[in-house]
N, CA, C and O of each residue as an XYZ file, in Angstrom:
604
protein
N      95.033    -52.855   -131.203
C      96.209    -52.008   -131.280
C      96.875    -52.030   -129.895
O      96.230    -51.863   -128.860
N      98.301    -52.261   -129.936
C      98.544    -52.493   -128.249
C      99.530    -51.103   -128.391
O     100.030    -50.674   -129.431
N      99.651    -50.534   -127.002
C     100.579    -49.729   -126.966
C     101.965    -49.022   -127.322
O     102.410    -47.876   -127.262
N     102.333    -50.028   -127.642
C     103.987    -49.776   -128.343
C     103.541    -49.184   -129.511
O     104.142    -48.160   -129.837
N     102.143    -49.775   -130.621
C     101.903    -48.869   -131.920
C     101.495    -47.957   -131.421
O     102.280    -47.184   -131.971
N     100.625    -47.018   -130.520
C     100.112    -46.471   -130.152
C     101.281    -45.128   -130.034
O     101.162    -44.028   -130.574
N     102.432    -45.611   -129.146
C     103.406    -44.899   -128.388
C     103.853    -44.728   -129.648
O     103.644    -43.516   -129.676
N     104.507    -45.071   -131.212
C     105.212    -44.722   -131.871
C     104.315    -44.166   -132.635
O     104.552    -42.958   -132.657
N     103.379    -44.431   -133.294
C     102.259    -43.316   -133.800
C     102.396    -41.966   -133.709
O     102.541    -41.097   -134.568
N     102.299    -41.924   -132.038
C     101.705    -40.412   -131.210
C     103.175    -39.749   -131.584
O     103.305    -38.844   -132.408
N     104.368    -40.410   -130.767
C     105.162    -40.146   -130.972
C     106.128    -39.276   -131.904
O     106.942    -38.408   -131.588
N     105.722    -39.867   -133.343
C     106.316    -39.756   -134.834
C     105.663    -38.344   -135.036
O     106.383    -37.414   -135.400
N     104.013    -38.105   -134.761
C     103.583    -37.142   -135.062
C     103.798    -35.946   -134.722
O     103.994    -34.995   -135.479
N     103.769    -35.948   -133.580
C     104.645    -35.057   -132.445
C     105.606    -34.209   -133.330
O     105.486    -33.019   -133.624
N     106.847    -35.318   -133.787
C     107.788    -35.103   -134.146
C     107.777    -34.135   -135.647
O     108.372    -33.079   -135.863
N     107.228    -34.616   -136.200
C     106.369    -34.001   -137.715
C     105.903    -32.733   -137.234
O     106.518    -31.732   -137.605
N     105.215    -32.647   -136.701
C     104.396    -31.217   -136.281
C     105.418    -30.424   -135.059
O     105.134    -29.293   -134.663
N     106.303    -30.982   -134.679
C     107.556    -30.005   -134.089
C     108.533    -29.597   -135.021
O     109.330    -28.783   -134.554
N     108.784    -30.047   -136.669
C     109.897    -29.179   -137.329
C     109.519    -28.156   -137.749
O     110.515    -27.521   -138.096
N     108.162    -27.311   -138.024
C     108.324    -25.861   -138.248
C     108.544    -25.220   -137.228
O     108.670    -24.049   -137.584
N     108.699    -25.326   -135.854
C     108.662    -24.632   -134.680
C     110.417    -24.632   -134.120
O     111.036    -23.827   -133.424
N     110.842    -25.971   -134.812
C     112.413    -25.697   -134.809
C     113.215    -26.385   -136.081
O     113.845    -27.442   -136.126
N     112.930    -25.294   -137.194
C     112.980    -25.712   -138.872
C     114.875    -25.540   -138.710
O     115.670    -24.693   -138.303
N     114.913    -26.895   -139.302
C     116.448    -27.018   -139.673
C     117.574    -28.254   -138.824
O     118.780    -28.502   -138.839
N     116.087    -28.905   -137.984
C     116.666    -29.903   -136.958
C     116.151    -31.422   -137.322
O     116.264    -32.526   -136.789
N     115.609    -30.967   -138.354
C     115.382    -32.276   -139.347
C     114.524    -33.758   -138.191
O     114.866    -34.941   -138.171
N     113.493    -33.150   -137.450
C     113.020    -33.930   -136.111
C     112.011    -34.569   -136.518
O     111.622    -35.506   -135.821
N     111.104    -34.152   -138.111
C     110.310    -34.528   -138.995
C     111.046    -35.974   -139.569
O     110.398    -37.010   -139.418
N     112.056    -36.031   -140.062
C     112.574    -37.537   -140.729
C     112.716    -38.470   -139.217
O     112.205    -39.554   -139.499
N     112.924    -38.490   -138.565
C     112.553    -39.388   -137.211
C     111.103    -39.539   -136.862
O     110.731    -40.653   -136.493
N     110.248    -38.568   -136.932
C     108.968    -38.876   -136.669
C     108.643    -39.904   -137.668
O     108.498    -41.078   -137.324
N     108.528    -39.542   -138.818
C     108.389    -39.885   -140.379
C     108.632    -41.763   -139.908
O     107.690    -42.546   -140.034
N     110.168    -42.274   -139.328
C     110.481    -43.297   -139.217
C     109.782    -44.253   -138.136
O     109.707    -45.465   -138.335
N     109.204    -43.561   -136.823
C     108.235    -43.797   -135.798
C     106.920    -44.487   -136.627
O     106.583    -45.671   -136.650
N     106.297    -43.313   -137.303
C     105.013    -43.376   -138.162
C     105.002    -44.554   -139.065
O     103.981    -45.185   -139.334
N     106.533    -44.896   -139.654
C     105.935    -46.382   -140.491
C     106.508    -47.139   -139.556
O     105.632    -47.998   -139.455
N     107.115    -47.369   -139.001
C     107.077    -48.298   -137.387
C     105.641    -48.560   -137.109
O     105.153    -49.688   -137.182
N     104.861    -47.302   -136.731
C     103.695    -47.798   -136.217
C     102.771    -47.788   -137.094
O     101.697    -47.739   -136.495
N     102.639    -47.806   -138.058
C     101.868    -48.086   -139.274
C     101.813    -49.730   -139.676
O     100.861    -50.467   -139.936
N     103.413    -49.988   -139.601
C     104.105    -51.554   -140.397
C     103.020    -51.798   -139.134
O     101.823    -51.956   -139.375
N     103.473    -51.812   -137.978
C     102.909    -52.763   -136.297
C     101.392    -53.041   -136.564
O     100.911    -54.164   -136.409
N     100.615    -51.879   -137.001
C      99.392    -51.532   -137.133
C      98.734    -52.424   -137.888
O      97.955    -53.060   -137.177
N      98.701    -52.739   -138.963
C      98.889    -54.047   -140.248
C      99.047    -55.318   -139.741
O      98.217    -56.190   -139.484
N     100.138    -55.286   -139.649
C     100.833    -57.041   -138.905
C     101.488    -56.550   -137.283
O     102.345    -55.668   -137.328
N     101.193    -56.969   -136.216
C     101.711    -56.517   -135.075
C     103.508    -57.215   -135.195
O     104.517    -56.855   -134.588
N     103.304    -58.392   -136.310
C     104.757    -59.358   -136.081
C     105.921    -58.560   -137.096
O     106.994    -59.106   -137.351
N     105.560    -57.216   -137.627
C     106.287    -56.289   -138.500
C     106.665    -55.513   -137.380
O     106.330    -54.471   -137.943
N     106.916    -55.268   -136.702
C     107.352    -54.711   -136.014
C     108.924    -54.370   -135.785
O     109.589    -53.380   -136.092
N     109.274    -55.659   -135.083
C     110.576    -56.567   -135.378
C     111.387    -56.629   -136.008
O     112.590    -56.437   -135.830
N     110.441    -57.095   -137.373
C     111.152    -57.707   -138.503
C     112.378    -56.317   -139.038
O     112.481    -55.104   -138.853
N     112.948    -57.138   -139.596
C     113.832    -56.292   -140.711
C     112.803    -55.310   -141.974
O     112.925    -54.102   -142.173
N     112.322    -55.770   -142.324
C     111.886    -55.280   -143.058
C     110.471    -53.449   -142.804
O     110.104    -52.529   -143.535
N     110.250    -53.813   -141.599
C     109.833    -53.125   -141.291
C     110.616    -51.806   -140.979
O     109.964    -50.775   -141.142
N     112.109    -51.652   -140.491
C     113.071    -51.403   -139.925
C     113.818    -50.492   -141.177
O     114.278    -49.353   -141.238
N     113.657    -51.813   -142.292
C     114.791    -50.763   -144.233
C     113.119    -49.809   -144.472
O     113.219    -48.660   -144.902
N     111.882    -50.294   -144.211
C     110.861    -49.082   -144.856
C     110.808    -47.964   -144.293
O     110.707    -46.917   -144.933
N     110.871    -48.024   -142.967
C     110.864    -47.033   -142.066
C     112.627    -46.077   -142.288
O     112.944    -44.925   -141.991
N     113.159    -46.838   -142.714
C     114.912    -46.092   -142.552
C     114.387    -45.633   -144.355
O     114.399    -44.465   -144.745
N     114.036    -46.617   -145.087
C     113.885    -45.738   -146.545
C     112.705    -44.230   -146.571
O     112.804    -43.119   -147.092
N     111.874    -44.745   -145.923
C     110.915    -43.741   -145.791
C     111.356    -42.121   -144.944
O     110.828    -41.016   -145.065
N     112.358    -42.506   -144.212
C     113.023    -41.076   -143.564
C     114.121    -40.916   -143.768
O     114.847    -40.189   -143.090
N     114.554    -41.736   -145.002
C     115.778    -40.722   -145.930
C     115.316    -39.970   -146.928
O     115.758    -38.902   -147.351
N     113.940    -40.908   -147.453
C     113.302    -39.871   -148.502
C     112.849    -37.999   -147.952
O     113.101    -36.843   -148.291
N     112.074    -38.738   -146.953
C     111.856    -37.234   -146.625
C     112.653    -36.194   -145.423
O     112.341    -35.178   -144.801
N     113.864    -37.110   -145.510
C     115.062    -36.184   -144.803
C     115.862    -35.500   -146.349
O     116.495    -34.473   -146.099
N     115.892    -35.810   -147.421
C     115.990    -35.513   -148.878
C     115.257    -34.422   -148.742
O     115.908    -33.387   -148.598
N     113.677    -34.295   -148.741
C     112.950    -33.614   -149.256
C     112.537    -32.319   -148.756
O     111.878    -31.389   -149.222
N     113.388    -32.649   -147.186
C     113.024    -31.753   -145.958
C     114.496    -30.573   -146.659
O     114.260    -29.377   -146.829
N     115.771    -31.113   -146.948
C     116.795    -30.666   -147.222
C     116.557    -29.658   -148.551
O     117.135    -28.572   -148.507
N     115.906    -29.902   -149.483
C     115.432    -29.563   -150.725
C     114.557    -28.239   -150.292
O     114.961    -27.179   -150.771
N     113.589    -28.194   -149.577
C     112.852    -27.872   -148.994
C     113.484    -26.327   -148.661
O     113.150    -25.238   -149.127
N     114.767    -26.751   -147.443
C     115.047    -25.389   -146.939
C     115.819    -24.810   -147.682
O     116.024    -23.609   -147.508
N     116.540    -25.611   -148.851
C     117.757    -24.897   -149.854
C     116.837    -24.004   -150.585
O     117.412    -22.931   -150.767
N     115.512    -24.004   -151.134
C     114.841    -23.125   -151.751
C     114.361    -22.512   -151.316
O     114.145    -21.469   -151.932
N     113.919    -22.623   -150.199
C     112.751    -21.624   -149.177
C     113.356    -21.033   -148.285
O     112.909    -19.978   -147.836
N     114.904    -21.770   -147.674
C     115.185    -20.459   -146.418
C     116.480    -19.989   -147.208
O     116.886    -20.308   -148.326
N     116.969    -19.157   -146.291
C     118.279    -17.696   -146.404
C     119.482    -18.719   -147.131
O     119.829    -19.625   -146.374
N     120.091    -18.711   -148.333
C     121.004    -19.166   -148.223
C     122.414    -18.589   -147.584
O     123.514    -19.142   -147.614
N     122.043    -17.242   -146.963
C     123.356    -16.869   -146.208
C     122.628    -15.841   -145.031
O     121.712    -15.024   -145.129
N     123.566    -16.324   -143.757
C     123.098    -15.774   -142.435
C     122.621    -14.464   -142.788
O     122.895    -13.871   -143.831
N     121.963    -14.090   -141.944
C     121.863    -12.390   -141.820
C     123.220    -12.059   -141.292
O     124.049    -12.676   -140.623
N     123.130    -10.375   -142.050
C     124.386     -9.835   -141.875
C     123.864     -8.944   -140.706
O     122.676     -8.776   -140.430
N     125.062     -8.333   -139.987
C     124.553     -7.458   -139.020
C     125.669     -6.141   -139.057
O     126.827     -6.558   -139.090
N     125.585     -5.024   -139.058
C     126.211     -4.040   -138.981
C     127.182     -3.722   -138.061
O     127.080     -3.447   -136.866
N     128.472     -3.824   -139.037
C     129.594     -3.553   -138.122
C     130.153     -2.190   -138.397
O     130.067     -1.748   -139.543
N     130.924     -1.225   -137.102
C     131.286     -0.324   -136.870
C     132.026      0.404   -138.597
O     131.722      1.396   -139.261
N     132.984     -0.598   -138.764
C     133.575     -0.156   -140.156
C     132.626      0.182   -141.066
O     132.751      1.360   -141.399
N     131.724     -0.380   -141.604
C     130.629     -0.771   -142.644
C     129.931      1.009   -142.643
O     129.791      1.764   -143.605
N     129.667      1.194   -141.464
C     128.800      2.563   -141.314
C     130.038      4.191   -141.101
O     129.760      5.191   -140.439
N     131.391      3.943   -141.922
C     132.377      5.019   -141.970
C     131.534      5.386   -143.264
O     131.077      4.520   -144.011
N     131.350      6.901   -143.481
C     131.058      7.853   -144.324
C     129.579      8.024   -144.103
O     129.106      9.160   -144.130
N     128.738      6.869   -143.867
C     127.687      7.587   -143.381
C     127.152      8.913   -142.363
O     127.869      9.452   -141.520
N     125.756      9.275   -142.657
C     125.617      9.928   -142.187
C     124.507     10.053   -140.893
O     123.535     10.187   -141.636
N     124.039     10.099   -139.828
C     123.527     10.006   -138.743
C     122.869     11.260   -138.373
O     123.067     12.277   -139.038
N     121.911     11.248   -137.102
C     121.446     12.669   -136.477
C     121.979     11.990   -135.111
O     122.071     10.784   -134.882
N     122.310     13.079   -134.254
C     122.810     13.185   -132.655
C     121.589     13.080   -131.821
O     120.774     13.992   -131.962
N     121.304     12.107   -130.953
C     120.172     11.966   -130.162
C     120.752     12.266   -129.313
O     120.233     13.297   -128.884
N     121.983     11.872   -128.453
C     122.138     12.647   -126.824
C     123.696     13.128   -127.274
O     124.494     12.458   -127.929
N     123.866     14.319   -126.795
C     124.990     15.073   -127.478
C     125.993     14.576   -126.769
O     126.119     14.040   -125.668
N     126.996     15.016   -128.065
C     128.606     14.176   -128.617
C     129.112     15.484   -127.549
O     128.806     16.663   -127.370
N     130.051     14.505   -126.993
C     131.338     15.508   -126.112
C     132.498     14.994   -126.648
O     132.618     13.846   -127.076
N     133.512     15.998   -126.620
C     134.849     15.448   -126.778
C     135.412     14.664   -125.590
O     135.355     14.850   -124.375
N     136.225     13.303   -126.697
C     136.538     12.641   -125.656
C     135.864     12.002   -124.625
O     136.541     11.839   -123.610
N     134.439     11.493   -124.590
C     133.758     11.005   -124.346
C     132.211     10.108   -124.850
O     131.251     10.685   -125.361
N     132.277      8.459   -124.533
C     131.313      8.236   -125.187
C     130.011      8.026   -124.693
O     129.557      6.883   -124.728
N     129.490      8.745   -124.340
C     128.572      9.199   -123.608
C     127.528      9.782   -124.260
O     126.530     10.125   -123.626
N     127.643      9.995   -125.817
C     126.972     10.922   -126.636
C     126.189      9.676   -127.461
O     126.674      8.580   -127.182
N     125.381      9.645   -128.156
C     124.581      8.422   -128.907
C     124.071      9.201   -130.369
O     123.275     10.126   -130.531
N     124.634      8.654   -131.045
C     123.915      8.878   -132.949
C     123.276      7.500   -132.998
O     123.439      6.505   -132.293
N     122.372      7.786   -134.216
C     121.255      7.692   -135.154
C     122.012      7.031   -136.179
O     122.955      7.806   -136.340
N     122.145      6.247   -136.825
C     122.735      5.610   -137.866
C     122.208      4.444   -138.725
O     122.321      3.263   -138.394
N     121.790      4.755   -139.533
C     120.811      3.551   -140.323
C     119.554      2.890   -139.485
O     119.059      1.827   -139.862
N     119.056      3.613   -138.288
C     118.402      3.266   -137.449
C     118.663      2.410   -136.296
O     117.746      1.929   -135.630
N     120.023      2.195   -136.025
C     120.493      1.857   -135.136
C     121.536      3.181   -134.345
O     122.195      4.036   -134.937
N     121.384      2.958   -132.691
C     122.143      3.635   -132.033
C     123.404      3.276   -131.764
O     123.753      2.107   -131.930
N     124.223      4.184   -131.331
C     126.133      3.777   -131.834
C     126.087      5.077   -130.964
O     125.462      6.091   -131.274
N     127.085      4.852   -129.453
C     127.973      5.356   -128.861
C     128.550      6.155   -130.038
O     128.822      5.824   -131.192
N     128.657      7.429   -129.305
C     129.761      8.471   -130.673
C     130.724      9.386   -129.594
O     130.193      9.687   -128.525
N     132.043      9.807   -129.833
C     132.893     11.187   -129.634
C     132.646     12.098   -130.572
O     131.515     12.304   -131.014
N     133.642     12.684   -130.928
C     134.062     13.981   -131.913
C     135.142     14.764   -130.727
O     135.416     14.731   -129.527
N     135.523     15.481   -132.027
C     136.985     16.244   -131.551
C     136.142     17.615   -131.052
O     136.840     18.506   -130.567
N     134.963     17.804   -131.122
C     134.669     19.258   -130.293
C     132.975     18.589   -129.940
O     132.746     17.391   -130.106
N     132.171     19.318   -129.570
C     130.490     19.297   -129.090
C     129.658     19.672   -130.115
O     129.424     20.729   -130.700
N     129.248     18.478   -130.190
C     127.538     18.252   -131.163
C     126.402     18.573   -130.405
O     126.337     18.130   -129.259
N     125.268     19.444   -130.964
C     124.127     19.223   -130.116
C     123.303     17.991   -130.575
O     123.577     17.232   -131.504
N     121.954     17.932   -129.513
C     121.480     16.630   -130.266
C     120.615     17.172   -130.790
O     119.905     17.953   -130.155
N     120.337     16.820   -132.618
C     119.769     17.014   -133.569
C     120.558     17.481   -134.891
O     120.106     17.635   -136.026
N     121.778     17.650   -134.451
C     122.309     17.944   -135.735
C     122.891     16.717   -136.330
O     123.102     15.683   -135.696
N     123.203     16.948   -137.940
C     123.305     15.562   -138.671
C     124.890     15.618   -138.830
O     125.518     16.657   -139.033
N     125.313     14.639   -138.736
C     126.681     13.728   -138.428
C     127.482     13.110   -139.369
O     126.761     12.194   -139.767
N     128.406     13.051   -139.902
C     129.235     11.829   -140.643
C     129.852     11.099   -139.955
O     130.602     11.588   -139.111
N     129.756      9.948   -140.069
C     130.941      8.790   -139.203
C     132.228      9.041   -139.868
O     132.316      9.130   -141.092
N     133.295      9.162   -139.010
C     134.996      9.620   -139.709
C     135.612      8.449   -139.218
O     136.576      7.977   -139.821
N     135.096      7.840   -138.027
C     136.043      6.304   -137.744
C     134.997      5.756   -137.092
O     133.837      6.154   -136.990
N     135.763      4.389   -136.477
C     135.169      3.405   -136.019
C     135.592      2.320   -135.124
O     136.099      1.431   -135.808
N     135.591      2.075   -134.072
C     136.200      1.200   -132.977
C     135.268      0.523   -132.686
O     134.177      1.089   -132.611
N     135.329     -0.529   -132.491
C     134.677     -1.661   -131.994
C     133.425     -1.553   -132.086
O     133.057     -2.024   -133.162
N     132.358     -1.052   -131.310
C     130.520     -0.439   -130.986
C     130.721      1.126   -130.980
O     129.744      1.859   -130.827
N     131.828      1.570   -131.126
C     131.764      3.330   -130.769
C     132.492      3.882   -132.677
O     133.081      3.371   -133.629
N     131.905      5.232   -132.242
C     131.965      5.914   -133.531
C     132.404      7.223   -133.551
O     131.708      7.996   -132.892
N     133.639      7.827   -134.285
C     133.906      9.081   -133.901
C     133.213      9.737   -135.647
O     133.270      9.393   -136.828
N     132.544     10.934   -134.749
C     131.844     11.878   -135.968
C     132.158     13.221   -135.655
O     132.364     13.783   -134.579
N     132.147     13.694   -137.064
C     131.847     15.350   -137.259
C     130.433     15.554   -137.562
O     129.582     14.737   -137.913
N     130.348     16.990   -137.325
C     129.357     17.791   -137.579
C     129.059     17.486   -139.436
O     130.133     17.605   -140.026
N     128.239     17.243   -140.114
C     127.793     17.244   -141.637
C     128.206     18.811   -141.913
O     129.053     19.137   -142.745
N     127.482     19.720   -141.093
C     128.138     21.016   -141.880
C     128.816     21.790   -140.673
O     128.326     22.457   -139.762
N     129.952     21.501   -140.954
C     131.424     22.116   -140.339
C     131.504     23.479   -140.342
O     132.023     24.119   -141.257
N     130.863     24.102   -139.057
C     130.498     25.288   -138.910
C     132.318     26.054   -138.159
O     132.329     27.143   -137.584
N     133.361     25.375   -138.317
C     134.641     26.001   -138.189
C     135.185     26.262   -139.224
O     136.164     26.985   -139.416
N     134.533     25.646   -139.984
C     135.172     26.191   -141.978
C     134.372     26.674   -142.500
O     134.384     26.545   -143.724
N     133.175     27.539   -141.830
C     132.270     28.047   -142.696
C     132.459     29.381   -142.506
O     131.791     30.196   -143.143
């Protein structure tokens, strides 16, 4: 066995055993093509070269660039994760962890378990529960849940 099979062998495998660690970079169908490279070499050292060695190795890592594709259409996310935007969380309801001042965002709610900068038009303490009434960018203006000026 002389080195060049050796080097594409090691190589290919490498490559195979690096696509679950970065799944979706398809680094497995190149190894895959290394591996009958050094497989064909391994057999006949004069396959190497040849053409033919060259369409098995290119057929052999379209098949399982196919299969790799198949693979993630059933098994991973077919749509990104979503992530929570300011609008999305209007009408919900929250608790006040560091109290809401007017006109300042300096105050922090509780909201689906994420924290969100908050105002309000008067002072929340922290612990009371909240409705989101708007929404700007990362910040959130809330009322009090029970509106102790209309009660």
């Amino acid at each position: 066995m002389d080195t060049i099979t050796i080097i594409l062998l090691v190589l290919g495998i490498i490559l195979i055993l690096a696509e679950p660690a970065m799944p979706g970079f398809f680094i497995s169908a190149m190894g895959v093509f290394l591996v009958v490279l050094g497989l064909m070499a391994l057999v006949n050292p004069a396959y190497l070269f040849s053409s033919i060695s060259i369409l098995a190795a290119f057929f052999a890592s379209f098949l399982m660039l196919l299969s790799l594709i198949m693979f993630y259409r059933r098994y991973g996310g077919e749509e990104p994760p979503e992530t929570t935007v300011a609008s999305s969380i209007v009408g919900k309801k929250g608790i006040v962890k560091v109290k809401v001042i007017p006109h300042s965002l300096d105050g922090k709610v509780e909201i689906n378990n994420s924290m969100w900068s908050a105002t309000s038009d008067r002072e929340i303490s922290v612990g009371s529960p909240v409705v989101v009434v708007a929404s700007e960018g990362v910040h959130v203006t809330v009322k009090p849940l029970i509106d102790k000026k209309n009660n």
